[in-house]
mmCIF file of the C-alpha atoms, coordinates in Angstrom:
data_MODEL
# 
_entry.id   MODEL 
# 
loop_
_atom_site.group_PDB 
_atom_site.id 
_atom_site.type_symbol 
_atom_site.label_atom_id 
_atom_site.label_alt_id 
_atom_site.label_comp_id 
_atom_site.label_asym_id 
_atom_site.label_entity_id 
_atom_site.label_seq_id 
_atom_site.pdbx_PDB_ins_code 
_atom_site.Cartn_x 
_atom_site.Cartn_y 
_atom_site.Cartn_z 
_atom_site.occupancy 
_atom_site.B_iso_or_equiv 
_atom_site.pdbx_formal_charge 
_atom_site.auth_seq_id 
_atom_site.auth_comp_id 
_atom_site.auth_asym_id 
_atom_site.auth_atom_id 
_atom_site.pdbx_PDB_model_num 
ATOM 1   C CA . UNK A 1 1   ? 0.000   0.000  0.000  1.00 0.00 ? 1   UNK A CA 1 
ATOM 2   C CA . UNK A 1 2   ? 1.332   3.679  -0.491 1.00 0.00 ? 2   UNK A CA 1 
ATOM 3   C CA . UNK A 1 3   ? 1.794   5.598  2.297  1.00 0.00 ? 3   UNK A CA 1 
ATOM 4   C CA . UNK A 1 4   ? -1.619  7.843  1.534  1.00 0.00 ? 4   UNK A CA 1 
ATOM 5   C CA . UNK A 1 5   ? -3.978  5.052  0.937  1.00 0.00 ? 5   UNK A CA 1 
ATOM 6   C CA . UNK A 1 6   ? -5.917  3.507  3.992  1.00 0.00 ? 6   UNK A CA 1 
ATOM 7   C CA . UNK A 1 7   ? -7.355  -0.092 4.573  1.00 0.00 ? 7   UNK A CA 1 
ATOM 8   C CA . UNK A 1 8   ? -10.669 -0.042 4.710  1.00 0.00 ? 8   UNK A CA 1 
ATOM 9   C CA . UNK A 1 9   ? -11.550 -0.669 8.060  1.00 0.00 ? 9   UNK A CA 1 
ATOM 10  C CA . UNK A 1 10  ? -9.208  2.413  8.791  1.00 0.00 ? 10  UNK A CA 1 
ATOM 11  C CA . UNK A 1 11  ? -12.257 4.141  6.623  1.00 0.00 ? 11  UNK A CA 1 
ATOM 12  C CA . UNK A 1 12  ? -14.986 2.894  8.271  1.00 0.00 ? 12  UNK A CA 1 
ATOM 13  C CA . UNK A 1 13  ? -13.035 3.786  11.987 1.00 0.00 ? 13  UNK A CA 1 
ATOM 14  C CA . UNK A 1 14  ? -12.739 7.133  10.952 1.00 0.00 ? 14  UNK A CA 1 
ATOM 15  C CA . UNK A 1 15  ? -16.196 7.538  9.872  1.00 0.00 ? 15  UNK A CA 1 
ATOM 16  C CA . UNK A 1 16  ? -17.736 6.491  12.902 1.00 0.00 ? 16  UNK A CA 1 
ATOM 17  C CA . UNK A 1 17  ? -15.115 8.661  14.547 1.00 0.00 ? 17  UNK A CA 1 
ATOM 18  C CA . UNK A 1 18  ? -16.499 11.843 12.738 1.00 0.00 ? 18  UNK A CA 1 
ATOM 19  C CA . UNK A 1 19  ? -20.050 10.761 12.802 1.00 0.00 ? 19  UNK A CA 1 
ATOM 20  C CA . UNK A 1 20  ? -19.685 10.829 16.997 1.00 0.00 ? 20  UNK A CA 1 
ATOM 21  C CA . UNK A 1 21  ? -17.982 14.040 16.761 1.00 0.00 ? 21  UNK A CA 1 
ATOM 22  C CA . UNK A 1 22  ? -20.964 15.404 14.625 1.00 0.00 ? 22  UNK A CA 1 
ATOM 23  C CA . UNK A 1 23  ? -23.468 13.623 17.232 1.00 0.00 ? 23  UNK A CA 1 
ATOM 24  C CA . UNK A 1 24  ? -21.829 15.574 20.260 1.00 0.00 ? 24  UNK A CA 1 
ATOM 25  C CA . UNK A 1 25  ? -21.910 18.609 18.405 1.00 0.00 ? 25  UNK A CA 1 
ATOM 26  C CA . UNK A 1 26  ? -25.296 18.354 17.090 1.00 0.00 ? 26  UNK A CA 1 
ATOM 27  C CA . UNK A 1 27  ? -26.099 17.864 20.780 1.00 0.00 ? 27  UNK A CA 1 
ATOM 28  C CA . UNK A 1 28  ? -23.993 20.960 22.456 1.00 0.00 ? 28  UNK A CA 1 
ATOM 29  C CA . UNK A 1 29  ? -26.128 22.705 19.276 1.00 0.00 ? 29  UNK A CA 1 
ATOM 30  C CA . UNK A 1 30  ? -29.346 21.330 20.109 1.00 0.00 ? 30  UNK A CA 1 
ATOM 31  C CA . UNK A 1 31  ? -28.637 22.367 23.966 1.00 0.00 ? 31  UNK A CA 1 
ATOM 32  C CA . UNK A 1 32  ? -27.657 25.992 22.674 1.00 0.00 ? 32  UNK A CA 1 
ATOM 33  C CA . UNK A 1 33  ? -30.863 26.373 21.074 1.00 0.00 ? 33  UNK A CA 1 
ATOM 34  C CA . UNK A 1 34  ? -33.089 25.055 23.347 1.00 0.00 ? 34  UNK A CA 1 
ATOM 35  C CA . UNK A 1 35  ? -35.395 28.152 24.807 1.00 0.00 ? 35  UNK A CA 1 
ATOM 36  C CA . UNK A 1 36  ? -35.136 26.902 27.984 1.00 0.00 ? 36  UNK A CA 1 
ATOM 37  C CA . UNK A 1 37  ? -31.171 27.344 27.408 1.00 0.00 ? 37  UNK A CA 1 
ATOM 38  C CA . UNK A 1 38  ? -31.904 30.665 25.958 1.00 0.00 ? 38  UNK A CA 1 
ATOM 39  C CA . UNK A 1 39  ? -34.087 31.840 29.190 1.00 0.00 ? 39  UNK A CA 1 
ATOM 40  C CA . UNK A 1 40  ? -31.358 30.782 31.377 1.00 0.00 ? 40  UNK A CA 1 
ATOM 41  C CA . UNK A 1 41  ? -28.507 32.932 29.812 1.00 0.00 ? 41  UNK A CA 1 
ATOM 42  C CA . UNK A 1 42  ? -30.932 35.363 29.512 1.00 0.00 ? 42  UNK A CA 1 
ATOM 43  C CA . UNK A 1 43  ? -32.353 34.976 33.090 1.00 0.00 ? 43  UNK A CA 1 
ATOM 44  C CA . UNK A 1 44  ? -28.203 35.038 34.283 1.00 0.00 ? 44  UNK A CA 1 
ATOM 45  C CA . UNK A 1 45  ? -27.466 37.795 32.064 1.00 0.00 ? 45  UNK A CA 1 
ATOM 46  C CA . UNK A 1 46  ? -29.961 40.139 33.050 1.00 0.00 ? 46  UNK A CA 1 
ATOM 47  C CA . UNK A 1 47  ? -29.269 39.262 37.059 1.00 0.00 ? 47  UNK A CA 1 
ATOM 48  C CA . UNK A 1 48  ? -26.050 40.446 36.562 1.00 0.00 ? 48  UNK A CA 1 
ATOM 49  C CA . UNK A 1 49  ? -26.620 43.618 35.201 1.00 0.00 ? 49  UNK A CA 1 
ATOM 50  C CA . UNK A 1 50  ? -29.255 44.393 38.115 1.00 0.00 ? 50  UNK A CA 1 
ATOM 51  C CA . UNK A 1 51  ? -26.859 43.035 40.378 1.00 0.00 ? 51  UNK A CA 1 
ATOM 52  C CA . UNK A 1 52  ? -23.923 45.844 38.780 1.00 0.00 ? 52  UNK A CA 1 
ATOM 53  C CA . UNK A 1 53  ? -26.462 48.409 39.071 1.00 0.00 ? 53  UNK A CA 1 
ATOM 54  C CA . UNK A 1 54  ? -27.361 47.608 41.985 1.00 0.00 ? 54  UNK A CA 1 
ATOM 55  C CA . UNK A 1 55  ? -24.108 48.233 43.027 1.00 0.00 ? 55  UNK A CA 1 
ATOM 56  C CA . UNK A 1 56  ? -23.340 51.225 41.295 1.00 0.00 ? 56  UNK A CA 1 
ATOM 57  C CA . UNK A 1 57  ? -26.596 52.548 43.010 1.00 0.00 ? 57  UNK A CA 1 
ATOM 58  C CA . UNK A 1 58  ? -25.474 51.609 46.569 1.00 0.00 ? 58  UNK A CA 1 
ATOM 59  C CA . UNK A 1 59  ? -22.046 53.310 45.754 1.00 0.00 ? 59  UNK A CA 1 
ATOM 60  C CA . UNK A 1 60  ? -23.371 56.637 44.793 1.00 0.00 ? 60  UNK A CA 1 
ATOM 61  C CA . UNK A 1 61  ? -25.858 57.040 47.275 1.00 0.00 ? 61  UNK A CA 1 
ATOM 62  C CA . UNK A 1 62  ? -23.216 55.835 49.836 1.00 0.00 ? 62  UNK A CA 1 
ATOM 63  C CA . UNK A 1 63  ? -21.262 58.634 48.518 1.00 0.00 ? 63  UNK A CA 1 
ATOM 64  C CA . UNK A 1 64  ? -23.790 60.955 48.665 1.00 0.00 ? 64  UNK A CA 1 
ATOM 65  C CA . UNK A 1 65  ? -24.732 60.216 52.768 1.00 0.00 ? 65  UNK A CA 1 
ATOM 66  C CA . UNK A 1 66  ? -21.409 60.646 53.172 1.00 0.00 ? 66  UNK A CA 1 
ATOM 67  C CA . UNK A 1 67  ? -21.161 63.970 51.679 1.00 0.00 ? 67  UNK A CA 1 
ATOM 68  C CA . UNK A 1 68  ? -24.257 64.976 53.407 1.00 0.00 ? 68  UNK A CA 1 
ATOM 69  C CA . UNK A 1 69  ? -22.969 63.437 56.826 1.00 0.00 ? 69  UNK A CA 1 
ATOM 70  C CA . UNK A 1 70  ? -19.523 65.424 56.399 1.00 0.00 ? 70  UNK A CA 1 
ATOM 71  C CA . UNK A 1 71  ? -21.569 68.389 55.795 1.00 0.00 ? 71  UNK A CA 1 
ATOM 72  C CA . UNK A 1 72  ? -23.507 67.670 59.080 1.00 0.00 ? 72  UNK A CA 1 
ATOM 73  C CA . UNK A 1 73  ? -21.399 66.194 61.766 1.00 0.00 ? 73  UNK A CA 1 
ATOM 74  C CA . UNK A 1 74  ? -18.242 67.176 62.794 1.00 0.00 ? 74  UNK A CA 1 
ATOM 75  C CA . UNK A 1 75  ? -15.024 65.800 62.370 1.00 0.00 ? 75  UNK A CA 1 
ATOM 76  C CA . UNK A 1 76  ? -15.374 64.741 65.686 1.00 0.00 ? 76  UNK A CA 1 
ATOM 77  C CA . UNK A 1 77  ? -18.550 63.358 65.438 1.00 0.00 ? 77  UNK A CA 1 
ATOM 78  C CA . UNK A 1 78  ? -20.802 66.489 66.967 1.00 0.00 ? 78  UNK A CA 1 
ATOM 79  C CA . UNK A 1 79  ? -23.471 67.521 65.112 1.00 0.00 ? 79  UNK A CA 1 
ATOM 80  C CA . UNK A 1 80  ? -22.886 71.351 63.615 1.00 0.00 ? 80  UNK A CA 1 
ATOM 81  C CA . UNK A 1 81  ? -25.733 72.964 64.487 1.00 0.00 ? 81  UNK A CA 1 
ATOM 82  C CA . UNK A 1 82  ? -25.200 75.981 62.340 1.00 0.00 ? 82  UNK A CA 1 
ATOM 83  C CA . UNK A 1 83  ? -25.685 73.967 59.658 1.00 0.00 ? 83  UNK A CA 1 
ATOM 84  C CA . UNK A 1 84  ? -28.070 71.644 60.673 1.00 0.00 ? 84  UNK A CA 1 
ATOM 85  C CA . UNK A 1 85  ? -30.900 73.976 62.024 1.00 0.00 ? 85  UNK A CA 1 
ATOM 86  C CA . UNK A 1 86  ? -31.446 75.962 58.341 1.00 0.00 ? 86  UNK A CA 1 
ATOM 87  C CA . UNK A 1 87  ? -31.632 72.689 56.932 1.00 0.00 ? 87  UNK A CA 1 
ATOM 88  C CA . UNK A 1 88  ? -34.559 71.193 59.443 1.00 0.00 ? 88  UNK A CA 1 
ATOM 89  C CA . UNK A 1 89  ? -36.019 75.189 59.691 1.00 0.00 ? 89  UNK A CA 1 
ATOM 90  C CA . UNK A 1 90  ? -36.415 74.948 55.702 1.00 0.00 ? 90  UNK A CA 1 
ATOM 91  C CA . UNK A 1 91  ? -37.854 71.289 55.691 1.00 0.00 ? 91  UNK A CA 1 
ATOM 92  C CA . UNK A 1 92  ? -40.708 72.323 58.877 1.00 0.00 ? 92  UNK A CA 1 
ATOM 93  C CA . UNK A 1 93  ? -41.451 75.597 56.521 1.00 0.00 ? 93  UNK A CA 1 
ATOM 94  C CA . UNK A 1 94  ? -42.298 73.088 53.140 1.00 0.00 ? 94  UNK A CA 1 
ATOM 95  C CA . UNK A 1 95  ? -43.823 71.204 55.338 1.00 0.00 ? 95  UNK A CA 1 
ATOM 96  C CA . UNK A 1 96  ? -46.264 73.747 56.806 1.00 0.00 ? 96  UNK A CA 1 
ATOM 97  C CA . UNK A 1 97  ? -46.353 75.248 52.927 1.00 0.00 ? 97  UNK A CA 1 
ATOM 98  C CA . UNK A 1 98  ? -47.713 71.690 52.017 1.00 0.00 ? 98  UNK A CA 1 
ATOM 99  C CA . UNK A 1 99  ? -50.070 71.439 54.411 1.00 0.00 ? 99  UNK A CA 1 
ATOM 100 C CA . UNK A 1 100 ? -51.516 74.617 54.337 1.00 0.00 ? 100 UNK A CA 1 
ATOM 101 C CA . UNK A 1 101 ? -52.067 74.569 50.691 1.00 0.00 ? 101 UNK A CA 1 
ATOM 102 C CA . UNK A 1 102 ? -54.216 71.149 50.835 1.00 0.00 ? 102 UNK A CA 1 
ATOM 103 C CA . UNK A 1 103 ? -56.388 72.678 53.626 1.00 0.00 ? 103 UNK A CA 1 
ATOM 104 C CA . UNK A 1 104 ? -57.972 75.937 51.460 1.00 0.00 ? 104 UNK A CA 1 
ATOM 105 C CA . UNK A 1 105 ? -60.954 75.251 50.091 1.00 0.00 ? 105 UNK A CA 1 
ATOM 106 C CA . UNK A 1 106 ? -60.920 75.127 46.170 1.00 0.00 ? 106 UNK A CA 1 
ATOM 107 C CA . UNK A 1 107 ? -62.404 77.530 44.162 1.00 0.00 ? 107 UNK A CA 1 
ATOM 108 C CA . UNK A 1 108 ? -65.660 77.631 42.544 1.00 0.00 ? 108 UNK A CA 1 
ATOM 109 C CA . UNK A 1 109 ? -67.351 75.200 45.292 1.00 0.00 ? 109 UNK A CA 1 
ATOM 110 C CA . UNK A 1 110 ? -69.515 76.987 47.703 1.00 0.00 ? 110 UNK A CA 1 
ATOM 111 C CA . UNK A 1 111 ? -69.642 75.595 51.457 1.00 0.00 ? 111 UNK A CA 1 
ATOM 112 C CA . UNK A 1 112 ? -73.434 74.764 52.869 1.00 0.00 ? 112 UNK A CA 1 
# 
């Protein structure tokens, strides 16, 4: 025999070597496409970007309440009061603004 020609059953052994290799991949294709698969990557996919906002979220409003808190309290952990009381005098005036307003009586309606 020459050195490129194959016996026979060397054929047939490397046809039911590739048609295995075409079974497993028809398989890992089949699993791909299957929309329960799909779902799941999907599912995964999507968890992760909540779970990266999430995070992002967390960090910037931890930096904010920082900010706020440095703005607040003291270095040494007393609350500055100078700054404080405008902030809690302005909140009890939109507060009392807010109120107010939902207590007149609306135009056009006459009391009996």
């Amino acid at each position: 025999m020459a050195e490129g020609s194959r016996s026979p059953a060397q054929i047939e052994a490397e046809i039911v070597r590739r048609r295995q290799q075409l079974s497993a991949t028809l398989d890992e294709l089949a699993t791909r496409v299957h929309p329960q698969t799909i779902m799941s990557d999907v599912r995964a996919r999507t968890v992760g970007a909540v779970d990266q906002a999430a995070g992002r979220a967390f960090v910037t409003a931890n930096r904010a309440v920082s900010g706020v808190k440095s703005q607040l309290v003291g270095p040494d952990g007393a609350p500055r009061l100078e700054r404080i009381l405008p902030v809690a005098l302005t909140a009890i005036a939109v507060v009392g603004l807010l109120t107010l307003g939902t207590r007149r009586p609306r135009r056009g309606r006459r009391r009996r």
